[in-house]
C-alpha positions as CSV (number, residue, x, y, z in Angstrom):
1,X,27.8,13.0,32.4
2,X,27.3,9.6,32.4
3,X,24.3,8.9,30.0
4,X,22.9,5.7,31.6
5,X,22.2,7.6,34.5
6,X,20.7,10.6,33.2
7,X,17.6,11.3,35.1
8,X,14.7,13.7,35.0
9,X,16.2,15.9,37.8
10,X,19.1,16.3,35.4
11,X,17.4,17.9,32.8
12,X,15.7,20.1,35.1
13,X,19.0,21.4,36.6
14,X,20.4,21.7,33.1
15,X,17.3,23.8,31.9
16,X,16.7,25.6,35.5
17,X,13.1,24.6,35.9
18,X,11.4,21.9,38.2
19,X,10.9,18.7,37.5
20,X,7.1,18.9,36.8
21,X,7.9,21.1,33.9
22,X,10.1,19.1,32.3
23,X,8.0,16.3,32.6
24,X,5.0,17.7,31.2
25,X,6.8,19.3,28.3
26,X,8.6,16.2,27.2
27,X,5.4,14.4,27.4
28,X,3.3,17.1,25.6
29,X,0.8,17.6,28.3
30,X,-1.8,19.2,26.7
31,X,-2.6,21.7,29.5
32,X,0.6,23.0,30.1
33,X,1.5,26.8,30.3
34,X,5.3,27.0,29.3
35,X,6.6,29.8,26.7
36,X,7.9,28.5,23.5
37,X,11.4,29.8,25.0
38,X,11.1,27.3,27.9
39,X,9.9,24.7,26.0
40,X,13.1,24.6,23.5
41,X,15.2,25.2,26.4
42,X,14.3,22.0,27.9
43,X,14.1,19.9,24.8
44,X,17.3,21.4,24.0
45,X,18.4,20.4,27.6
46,X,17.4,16.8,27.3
47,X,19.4,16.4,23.8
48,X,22.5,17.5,25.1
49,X,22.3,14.9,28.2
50,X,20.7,12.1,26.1
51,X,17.7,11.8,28.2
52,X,14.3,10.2,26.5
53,X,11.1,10.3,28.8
54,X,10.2,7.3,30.3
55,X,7.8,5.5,27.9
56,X,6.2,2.9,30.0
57,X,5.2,5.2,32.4
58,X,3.9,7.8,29.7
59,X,2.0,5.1,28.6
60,X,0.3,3.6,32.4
61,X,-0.3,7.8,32.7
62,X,-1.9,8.0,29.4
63,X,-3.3,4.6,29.4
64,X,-1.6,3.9,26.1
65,X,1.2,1.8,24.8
66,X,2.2,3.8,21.7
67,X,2.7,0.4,20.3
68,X,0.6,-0.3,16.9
69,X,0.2,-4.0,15.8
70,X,0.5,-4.6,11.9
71,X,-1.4,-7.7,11.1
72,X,0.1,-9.3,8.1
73,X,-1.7,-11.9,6.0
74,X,1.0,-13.6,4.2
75,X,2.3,-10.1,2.7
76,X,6.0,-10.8,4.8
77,X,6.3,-13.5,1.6
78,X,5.7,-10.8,-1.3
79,X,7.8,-8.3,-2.7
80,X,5.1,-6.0,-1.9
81,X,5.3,-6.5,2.1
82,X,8.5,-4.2,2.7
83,X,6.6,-0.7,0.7
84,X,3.5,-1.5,3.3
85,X,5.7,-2.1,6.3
86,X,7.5,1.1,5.1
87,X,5.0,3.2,4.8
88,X,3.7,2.2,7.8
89,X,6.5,2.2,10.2
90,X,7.5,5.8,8.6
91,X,4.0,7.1,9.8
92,X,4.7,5.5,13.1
93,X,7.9,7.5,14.1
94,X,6.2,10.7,12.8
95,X,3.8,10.2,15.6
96,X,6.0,8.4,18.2
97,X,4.5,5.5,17.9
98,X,6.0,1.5,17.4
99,X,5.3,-0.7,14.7
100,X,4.6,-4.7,15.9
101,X,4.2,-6.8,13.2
102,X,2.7,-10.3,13.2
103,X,2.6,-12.6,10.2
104,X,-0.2,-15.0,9.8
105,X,-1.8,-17.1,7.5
106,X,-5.5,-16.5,6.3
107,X,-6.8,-19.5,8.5
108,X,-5.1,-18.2,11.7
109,X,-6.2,-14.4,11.3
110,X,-8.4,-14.4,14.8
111,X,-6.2,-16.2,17.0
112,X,-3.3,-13.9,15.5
113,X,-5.1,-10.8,16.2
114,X,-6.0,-12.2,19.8
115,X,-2.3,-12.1,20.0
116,X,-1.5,-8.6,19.4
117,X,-4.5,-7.2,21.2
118,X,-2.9,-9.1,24.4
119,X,0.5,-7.2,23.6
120,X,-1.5,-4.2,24.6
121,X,-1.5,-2.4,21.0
122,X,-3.5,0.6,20.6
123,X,-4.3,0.0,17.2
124,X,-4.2,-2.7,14.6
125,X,-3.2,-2.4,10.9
126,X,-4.8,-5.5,8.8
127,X,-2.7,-6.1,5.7
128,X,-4.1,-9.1,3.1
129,X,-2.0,-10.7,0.7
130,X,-3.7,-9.2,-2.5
131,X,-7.2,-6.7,-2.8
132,X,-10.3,-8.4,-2.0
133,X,-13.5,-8.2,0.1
134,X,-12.8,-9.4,3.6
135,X,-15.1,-9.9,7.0
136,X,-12.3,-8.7,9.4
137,X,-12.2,-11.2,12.8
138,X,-14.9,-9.5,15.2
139,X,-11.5,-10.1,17.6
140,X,-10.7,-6.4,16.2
141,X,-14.0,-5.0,16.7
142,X,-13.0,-3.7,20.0
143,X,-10.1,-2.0,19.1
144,X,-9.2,0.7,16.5
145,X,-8.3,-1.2,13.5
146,X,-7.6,0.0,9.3
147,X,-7.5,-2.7,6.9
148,X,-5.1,-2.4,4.1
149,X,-5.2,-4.1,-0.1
150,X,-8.9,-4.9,1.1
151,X,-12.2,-3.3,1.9
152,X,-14.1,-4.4,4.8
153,X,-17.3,-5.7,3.8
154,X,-19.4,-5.1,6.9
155,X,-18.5,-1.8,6.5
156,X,-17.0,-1.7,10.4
157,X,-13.6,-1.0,9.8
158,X,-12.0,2.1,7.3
159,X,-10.1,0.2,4.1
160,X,-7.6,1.7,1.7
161,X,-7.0,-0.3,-1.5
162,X,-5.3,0.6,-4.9
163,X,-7.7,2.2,-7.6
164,X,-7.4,-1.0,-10.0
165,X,-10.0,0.8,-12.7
166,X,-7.8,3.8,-12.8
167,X,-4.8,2.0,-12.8
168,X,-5.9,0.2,-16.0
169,X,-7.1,3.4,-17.7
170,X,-3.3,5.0,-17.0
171,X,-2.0,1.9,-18.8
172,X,-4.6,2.1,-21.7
173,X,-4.4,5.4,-22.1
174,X,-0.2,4.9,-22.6
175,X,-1.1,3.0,-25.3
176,X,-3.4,5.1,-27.0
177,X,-1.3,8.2,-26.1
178,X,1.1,6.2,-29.0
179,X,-1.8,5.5,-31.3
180,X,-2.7,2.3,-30.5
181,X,-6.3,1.1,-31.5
182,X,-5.9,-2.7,-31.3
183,X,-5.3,-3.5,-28.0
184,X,-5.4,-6.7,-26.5
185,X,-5.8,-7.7,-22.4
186,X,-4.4,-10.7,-21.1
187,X,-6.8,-10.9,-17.4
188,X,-6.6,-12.7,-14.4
189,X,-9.3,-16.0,-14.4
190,X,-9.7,-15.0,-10.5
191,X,-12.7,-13.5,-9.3
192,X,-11.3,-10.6,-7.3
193,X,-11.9,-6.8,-7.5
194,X,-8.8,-6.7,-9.4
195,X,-9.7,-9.0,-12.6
196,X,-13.0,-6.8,-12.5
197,X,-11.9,-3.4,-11.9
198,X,-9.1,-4.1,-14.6
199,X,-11.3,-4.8,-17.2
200,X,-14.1,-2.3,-16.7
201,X,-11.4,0.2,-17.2
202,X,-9.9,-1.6,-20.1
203,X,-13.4,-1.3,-21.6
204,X,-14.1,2.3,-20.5
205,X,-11.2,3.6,-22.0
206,X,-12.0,1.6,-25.6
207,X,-15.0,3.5,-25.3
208,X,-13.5,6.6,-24.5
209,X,-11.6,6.6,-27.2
210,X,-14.5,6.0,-29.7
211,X,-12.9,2.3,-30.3
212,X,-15.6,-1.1,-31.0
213,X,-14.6,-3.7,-28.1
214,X,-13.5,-6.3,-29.4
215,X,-14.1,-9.5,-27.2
216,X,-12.0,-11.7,-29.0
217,X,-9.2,-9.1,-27.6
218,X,-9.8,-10.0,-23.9
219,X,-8.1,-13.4,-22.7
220,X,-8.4,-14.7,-19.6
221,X,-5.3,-16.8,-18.0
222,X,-4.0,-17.8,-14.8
223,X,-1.9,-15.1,-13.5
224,X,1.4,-16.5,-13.8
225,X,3.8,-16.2,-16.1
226,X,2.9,-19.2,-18.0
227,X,-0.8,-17.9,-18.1
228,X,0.4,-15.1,-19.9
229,X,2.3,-17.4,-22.5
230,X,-0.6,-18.7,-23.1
231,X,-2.8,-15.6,-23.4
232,X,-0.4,-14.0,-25.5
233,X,0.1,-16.4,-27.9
234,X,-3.4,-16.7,-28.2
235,X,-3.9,-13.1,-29.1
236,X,-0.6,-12.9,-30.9
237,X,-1.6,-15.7,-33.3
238,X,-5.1,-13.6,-34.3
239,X,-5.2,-12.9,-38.0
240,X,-5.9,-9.2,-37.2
241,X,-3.4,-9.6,-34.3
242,X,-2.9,-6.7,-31.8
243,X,-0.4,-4.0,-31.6
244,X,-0.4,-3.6,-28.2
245,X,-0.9,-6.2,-25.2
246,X,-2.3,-4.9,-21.9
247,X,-0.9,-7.5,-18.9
248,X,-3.3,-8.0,-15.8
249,X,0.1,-8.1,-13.8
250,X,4.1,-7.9,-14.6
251,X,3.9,-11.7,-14.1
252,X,1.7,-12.3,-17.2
253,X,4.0,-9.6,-19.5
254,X,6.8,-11.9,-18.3
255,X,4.7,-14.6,-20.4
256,X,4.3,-12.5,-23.1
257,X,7.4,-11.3,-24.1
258,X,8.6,-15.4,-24.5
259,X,5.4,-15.6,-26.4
260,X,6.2,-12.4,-29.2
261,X,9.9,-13.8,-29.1
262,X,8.9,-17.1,-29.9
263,X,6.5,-15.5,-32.5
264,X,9.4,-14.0,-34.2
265,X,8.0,-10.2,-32.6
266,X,10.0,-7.4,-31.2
267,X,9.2,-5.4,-28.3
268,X,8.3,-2.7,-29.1
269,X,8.7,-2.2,-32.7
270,X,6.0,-4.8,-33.9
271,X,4.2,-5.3,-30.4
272,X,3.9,-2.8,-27.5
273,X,3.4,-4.6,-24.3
274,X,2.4,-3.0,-20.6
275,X,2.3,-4.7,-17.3
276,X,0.8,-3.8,-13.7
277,X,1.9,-4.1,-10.2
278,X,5.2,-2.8,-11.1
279,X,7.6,-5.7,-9.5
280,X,11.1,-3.9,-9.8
281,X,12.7,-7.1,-10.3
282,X,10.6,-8.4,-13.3
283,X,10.0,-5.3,-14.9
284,X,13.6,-4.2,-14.6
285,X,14.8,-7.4,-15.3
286,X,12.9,-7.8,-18.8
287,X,14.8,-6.6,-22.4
288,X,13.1,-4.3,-23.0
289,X,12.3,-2.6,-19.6
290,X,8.6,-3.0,-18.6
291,X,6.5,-0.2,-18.8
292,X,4.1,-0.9,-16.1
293,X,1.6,0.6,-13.4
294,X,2.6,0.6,-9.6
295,X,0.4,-0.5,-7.1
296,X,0.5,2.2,-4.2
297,X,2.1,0.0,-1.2
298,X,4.1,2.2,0.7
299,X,1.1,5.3,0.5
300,X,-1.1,2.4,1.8
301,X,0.4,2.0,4.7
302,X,1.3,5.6,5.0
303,X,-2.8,6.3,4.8
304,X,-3.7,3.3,6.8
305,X,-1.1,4.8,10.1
306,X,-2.1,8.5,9.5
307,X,-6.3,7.1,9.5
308,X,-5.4,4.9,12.7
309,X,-4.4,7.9,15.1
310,X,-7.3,9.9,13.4
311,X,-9.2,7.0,15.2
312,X,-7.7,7.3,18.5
313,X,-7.9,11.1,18.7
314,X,-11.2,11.5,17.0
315,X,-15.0,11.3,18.5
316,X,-17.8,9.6,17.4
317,X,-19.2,12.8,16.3
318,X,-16.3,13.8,14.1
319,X,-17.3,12.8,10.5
320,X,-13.4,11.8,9.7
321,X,-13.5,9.5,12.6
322,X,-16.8,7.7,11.6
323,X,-16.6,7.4,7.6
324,X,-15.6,3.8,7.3
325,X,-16.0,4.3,3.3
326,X,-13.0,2.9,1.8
327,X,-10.4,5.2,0.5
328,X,-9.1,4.0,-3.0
329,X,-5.3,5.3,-3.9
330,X,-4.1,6.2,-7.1
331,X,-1.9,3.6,-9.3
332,X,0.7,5.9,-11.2
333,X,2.3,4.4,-14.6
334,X,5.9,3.8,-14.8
335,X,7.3,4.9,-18.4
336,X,10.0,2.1,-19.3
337,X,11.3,1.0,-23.1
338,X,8.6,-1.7,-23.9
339,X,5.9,1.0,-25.6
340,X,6.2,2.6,-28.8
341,X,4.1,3.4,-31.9
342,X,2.5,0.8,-33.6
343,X,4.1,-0.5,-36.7
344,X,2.4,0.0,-40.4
């Protein structure tokens, strides 16, 4: 049979039930009384003759388009963009649902998301170029929305964002794990949750671990590559210089390792060095490979999907539905060849 012209009336001939059935069975109506046996039959039916239900008019029925709109602030210009979109658009298909995705710049966020509530999206995902604190456009405060690398500060909308502070103790604790006790931290000069978070668990694992902190051990750079240059050579050229270098991002441990070559200083065997964000093509790209901590991208957007259709199908009285407390994913470490013990 001609596939283009596949109808609903064929499936029904091919399954031997009515129409109605196989309508409401391929659209999961809720209410309908159809034995598993039936059910397969027709799905099995509709397989065989290459026949998809009608979305549009699922969606006028159901008053839905099953079409989610991904807001993206910038993030379709990092190499972090794909794992979100990923994750996202993975989620998506579990559920039957389609990923639109709009990128804007920070300064056209409301008119952007005007744009993709007027393409009739059920939902919208708000992705931000890095983590911070955001005030979401009150454009998406008529519409289910999840904001994603960013918590919502009016507390309207649920956020998922990395765990930076646990992040940083996986890294420290890496270090320690190989008997470092002089650790160094090149951080970010920016005042985001991520220059903050980094440190506090920098600090709380020196503490931890019974270890004095040592201020002069903390250097603060832009973070670039050339900022970490500069950090590292700073805390490479100490007297008491440390045996280990913990990198606010993989950008910065690019810095350092031409600072400890420079210096005459081999990675690993007189300076350990350990990077965050886990950028495949700089920390696989580095000699030695860059042991570093991943930021959770693709579970992100995973979480952010799966919490989206929790908002559509939830009610105001069901708890998971109204906690807009942000959710906080792990950030595993990623064991490369740029850690070792410290030298005598």
């Amino acid at each position: 049979m001609d596939r283009r012209r596949v109808g609903i009336k064929d499936v029904a001939a091919e399954a031997g039930v009515s129409v109605t059935t196989v309508s409401h069975i391929l659209n999961d109506v809720d209410f309908l009384r159809a034995s598993e046996e039936t059910r397969e039959r027709v799905k099995d039916a509709a397989k065989r003759l290459g026949y998809g239900p009608n979305r549009m008019a699922r969606g006028l029925r159901m008053q839905r388009s099953e079409m989610i709109g991904l807001l993206s602030e910038e993030i379709a210009t990092t190499p972090h963009a794909g794992r979100i979109i990923l994750g996202a658009q993975n989620a998506a298909r579990r559920h039957g649902l389609t990923l639109v995705i709009i990128n804007t710049e920070r300064d056209d966020v409301a008119a952007n998301a005007t744009a993709l509530i007027r393409q009739q999206v059920d939902g919208v995902l708000y992705a931000t170029m890095f983590h911070r604190e955001i005030t979401p456009p009150t454009e998406l405060d008529g519409i289910p929305t999840v904001v994603i690398d960013s918590t919502d500060r009016t507390g309207t909308h649920p956020a998922v964002a990395p765990n930076e502070r646990g992040g940083a103790r996986a890294a420290m604790q890496e270090l320690l794990t190989h008997g470092h006790r002089r650790i160094g931290f090149m951080n970010n000069v920016d005042d985001v949750p991520a220059t903050r978070e980094r440190l506090a668990g920098y600090r709380e694992s020196l503490q931890q671990a019974g270890i004095a902190i040592d201020e002069a051990l903390v250097h603060a750079a832009p973070s670039e590559s050339p900022g970490g240059y500069e950090a590292a050579r700073a805390l490479l050229g100490l007297a008491d210089r440390p045996t280990a270098l913990f990198c606010y991002n993989d950008r910065m441990a690019m810095g350092a390792y031409r600072a400890a070559a420079e210096m005459g200083l081999r990675i690993p065997q007189d300076v350990s060095i350990v990077g965050f964000d886990n950028q495949e093509i700089i920390a696989e790209g580095l000699f030695p490979a860059l042991t570093t901590v991943a930021l959770p991208h693709y579970e992100m957007g995973e979480w952010a999907l799966e919490r989206l259709v929790q908002l559509q199908g939830g009610s105001p009285a069901d708890d998971h539905t109204a906690d807009t407390e942000p959710v906080f994913l792990p950030c595993p470490i990623v064991r490369r060849e740029s850690i070792a013990t410290p030298p005598r």
